[in-house]
C-alpha positions as CSV (number, residue, x, y, z in Angstrom):
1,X,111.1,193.7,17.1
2,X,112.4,193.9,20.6
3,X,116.3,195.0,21.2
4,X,119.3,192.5,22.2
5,X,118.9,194.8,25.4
6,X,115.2,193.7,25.7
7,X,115.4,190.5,25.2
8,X,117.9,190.0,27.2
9,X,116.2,191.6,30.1
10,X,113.0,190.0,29.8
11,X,114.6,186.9,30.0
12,X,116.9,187.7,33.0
13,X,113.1,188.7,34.8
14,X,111.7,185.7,33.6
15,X,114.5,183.7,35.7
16,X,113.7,186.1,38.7
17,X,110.5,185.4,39.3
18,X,110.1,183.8,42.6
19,X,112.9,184.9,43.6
20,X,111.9,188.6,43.5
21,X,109.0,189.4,45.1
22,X,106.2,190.3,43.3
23,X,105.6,194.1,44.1
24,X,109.1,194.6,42.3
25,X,108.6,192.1,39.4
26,X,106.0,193.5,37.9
27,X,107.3,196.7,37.7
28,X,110.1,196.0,36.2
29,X,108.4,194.5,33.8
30,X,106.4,197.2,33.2
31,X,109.2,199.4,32.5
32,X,110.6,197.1,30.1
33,X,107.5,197.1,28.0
34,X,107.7,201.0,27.9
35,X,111.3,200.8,26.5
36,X,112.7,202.5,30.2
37,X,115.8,200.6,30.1
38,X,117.6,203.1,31.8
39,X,115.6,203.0,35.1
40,X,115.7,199.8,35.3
41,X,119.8,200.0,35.0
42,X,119.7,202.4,38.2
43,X,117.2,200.1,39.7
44,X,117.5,196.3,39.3
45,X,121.0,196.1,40.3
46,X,120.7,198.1,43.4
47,X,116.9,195.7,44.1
48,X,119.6,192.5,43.8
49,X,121.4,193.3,45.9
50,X,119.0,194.8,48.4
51,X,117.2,191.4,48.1
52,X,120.2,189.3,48.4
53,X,119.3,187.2,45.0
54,X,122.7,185.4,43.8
55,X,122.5,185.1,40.3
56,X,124.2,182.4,38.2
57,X,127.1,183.0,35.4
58,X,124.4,183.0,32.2
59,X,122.5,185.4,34.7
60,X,124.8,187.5,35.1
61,X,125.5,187.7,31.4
62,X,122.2,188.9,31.0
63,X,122.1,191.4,33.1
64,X,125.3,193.1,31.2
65,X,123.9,192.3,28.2
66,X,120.8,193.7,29.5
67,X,121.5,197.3,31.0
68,X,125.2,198.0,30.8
69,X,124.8,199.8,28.0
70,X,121.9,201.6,29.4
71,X,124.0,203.1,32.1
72,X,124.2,200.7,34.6
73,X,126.9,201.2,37.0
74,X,130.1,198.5,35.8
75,X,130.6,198.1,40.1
76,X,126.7,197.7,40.6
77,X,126.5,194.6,38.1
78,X,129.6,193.2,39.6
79,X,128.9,193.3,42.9
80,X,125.7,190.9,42.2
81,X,126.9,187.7,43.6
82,X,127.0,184.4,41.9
83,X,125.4,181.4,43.1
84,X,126.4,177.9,41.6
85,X,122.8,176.5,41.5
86,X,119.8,178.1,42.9
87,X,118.1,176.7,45.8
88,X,114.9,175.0,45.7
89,X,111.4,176.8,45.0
90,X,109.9,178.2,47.6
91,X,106.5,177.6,45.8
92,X,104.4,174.8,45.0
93,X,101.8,175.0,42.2
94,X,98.7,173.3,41.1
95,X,96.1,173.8,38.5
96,X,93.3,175.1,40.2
97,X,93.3,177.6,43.1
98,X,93.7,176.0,46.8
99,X,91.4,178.4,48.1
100,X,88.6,176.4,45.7
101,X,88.0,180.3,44.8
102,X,86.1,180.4,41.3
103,X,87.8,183.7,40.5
104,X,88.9,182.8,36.7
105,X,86.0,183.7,34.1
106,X,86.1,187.1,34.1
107,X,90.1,187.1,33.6
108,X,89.5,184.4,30.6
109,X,87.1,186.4,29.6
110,X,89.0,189.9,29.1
111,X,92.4,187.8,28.4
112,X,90.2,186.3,25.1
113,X,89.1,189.4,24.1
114,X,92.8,190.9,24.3
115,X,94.7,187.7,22.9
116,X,92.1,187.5,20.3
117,X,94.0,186.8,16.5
118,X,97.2,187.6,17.8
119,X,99.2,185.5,15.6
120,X,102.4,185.9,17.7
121,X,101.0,183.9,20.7
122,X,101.2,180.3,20.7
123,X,100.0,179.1,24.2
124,X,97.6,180.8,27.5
125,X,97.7,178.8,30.3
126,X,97.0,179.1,34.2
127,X,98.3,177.7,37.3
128,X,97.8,178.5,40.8
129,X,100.9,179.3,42.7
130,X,101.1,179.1,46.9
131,X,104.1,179.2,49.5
132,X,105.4,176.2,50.2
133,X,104.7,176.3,53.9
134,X,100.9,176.8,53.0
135,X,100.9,180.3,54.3
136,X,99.3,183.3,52.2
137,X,97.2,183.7,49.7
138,X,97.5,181.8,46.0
139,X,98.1,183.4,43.2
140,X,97.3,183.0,39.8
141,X,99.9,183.0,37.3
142,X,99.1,183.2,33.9
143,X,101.6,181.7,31.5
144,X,101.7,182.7,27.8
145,X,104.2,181.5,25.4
146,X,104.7,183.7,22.7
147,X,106.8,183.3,19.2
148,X,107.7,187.6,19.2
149,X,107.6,190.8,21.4
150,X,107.7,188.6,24.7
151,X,108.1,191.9,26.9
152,X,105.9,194.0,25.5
153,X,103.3,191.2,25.3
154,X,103.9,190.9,29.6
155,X,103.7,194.3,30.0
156,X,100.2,194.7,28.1
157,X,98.8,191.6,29.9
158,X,100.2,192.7,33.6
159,X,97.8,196.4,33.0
160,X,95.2,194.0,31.6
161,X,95.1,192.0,35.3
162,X,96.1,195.2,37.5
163,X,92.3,196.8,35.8
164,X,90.4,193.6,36.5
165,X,91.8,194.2,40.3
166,X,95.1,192.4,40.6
167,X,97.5,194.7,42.2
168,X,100.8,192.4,41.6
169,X,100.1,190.5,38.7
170,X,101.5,187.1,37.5
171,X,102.0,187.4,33.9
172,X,104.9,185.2,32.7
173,X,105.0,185.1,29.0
174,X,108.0,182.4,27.9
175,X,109.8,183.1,24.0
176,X,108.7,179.8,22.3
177,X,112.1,177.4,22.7
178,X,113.2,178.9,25.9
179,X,115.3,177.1,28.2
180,X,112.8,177.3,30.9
181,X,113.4,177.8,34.9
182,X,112.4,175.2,37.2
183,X,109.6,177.6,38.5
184,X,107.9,178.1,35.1
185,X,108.6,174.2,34.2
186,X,106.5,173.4,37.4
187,X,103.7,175.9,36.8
188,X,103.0,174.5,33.4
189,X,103.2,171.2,34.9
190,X,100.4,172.0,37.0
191,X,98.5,174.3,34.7
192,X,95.1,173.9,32.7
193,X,94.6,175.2,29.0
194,X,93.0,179.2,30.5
195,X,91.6,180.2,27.0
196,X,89.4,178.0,24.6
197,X,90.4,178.4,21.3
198,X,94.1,179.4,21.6
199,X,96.2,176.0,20.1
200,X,97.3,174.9,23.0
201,X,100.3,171.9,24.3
202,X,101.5,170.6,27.4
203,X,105.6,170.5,27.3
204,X,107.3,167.2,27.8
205,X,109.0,168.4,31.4
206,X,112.2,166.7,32.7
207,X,111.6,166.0,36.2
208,X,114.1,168.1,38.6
C-alpha cells in the first residue's frame, strides 16, 4: 500500500498534467513509482517555480503533505504561488488521433498483456490530446483508473510505452472516486474503451 506521502504526490502530478510539460511529468512520475521521494522534494518545487505553475490552496496542501517530510525546503514550498482558479486548458481532446494515424494496436496489444487479471484496475481508456491552437503533434493519453497502487501502476505503464517508442509518455492513471481535473474530465469525455475485456464506464461529467 502506497504512503500518505505517495498518494499525496501522485495526486498533486495528476493535477499538473498539462500544466507541466511532459518531458518533466513523466519523470516525476517515474520517481515516484521507485519510492525517490527525496529527489523529487529537491526537484519539483524548484521545476514550479521555474515553470511559473500557480498552484491552488488543496495543491499546495499536497505538495506539503507530499515531500516536506522528505526534505523539501519549508521556503521552496512556500514560495510556489497560489492561483485562485486555474486558467483554461490549453488542450483539446478527442477520441481518435487528428492525424487519422492508426498507431494504437500494438500499444493495446502490450497494454492487455500487462493489465491482464490485475484485479486493482477498474478502467483503460484512450483519448487523443492536441494544442489548442492545432499546432504539434497529438498525443495519446492513456487513462486508467485504478482501485490501489495508483503510482506505481503509472510508473509501470509509462516504461511499458517509453519501450514500444514513446519518449514522453501519457499515462494518467486516476484513484477510483477522485475528484478529477478539468483536463482528465475532458479526456475521458472524449476517450474510447482502449482494451477489450477490461469492465469498462463512461463517467457522468459535469460540463465546465
Amino acid at each position: 500500500m502506497e504512503s500518505q506521502a505517495a498518494t499525496a504526490c501522485h495526486e498533486l502530478l495528476l493535477r499538473l498534467a498539462g500544466r507541466l510539460p511532459d518531458r518533466q511529468l513523466w519523470r516525476f512520475r517515474d520517481w515516484l513509482a521507485a519510492g525517490a521521494l527525496d529527489a523529487l522534494a529537491g526537484t519539483l518545487p524548484l521545476t514550479l517555480l521555474r515553470e511559473r505553475v500557480g498552484i491552488t490552496v488543496a495543491e499546495s496542501m499536497l505538495l506539503n503533505t507530499a515531500l516536506l517530510d522528505a526534505g523539501a525546503d519549508p521556503g521552496l514550498l512556500n514560495s510556489v504561488p497560489w492561483v485562485d482558479e486555474l486558467d483554461d486548458l490549453d488542450y483539446t481532446f478527442t477520441p481518435e488521433s487528428p492525424e487519422r494515424v492508426n498507431t494504437g494496436d500494438s500499444v493495446a496489444v502490450v497494454l492487455g498483456a500487462v493489465l491482464h487479471g490485475r484485479p486493482e484496475v477498474v478502467d483503460v481508456r484512450g483519448s487523443w490530446r492536441q494544442h489548442r491552437s492545432g499546432t504539434g503533434p497529438a498525443t495519446r493519453v492513456v487513462l486508467v483508473t485504478s482501485v490501489a497502487d495508483a503510482a506505481r501502476l503509472a510508473g509501470e505503464l509509462q516504461r511499458v510505452l517509453r519501450a514500444l517508442g514513446t519518449y514522453e509518455p501519457g499515462v494518467e492513471v486516476m484513484p477510483e472516486g477522485i475528484d478529477l481535473p478539468p483536463y482528465h474530465e475532458r479526456a475521458l469525455a472524449a476517450s474510447e474503451p482502449l482494451l477489450p475485456g477490461v469492465i469498462t464506464y463512461r463517467r457522468q461529467l459535469v460540463p465546465r
